[in-house]
C-alpha positions in Angstrom: 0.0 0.0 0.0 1.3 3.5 -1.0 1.4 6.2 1.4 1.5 10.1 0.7 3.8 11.8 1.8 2.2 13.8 5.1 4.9 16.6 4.6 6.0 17.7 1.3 8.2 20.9 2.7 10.2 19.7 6.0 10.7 23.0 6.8 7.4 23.6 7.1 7.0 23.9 11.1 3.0 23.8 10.1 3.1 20.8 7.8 5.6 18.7 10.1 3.0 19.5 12.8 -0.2 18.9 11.2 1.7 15.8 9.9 2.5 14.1 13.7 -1.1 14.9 14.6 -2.1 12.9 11.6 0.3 9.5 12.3 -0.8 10.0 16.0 -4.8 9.7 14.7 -4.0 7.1 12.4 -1.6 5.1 15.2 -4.9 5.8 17.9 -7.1 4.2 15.2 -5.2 1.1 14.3 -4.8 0.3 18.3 -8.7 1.3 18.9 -8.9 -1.5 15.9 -7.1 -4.1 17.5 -8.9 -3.6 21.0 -12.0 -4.6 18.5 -10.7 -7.7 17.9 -9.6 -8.8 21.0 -13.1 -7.6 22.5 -14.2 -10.8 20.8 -13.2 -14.6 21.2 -13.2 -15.3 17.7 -10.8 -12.3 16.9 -8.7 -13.7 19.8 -8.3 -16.9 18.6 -7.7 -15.4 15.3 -5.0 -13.5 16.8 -3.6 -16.6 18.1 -3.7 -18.8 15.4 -1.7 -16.5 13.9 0.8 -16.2 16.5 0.8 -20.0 16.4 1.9 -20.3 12.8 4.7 -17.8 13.4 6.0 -19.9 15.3 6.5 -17.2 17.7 6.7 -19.3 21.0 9.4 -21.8 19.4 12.8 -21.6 18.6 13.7 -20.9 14.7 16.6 -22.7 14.7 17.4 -24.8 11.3 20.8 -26.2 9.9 19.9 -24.6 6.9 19.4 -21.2 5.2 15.9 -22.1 6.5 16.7 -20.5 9.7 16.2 -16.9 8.0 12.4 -17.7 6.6 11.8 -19.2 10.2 13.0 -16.0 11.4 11.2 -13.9 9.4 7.8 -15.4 10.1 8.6 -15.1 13.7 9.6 -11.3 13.2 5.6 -10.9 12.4 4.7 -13.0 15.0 6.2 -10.5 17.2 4.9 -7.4 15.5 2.0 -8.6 16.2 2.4 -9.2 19.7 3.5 -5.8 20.4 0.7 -4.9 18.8 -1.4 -6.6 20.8 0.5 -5.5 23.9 0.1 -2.1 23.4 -3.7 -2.1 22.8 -3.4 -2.6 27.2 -1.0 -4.4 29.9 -3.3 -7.4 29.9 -4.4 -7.9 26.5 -1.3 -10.5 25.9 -1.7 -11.9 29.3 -5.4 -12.5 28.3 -4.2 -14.2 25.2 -2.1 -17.0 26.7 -4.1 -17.3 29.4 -7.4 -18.4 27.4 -4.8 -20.8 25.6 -2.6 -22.3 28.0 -3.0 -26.3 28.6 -1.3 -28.6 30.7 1.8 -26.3 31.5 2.4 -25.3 27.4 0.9 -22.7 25.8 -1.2 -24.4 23.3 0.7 -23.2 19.8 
């Protein structure tokens, strides 16, 4: 997806402002828009299945050039736990709890 440029003179003190108070709207939007999802138990386990198949709880290790693929899916996996995290201090806590079994996190 293509963004345009916010600021098209940097030394414009009114465009670089106007241009924070936009990312900051957008940035409040996309983490009211995850707080959406994890209001609901399907978009949690959504969310999970996810972080499941980024193998973001295991270890990437390969012996082969594997390793940076494994480590690249893992990379999103923790995007999107930070994500996650920063929509509240529980949100993450909420996540694992709802999916932990027998003393492993189910993933």
């Amino acid at each position: 997806m293509s963004k345009e440029a916010l600021v098209k003179n940097a030394s414009s003190e009114k465009q670089v402002s106007s241009a924070k108070v936009t990312e900051k709207h957008h940035r409040n939007q996309e983490i009211e828009d995850m707080r959406q999802i994890l209001n609901s138990a399907a978009g949690r386990k959504v969310i999970w299945r996810i972080l499941a198949e980024c193998k973001t709880f295991e270890t990437i290790w390969h012996p082969s050039a594997a390793i940076h693929y494994n480590s690249g899916q893992q990379d999103i996996g923790h995007w999107l736990m930070a994500e996650v995290a920063e929509t509240g201090p529980e949100s993450l806590f909420i996540l694992m709890k709802e999916n932990y079994k027998k003393g492993e996190l189910n993933v």
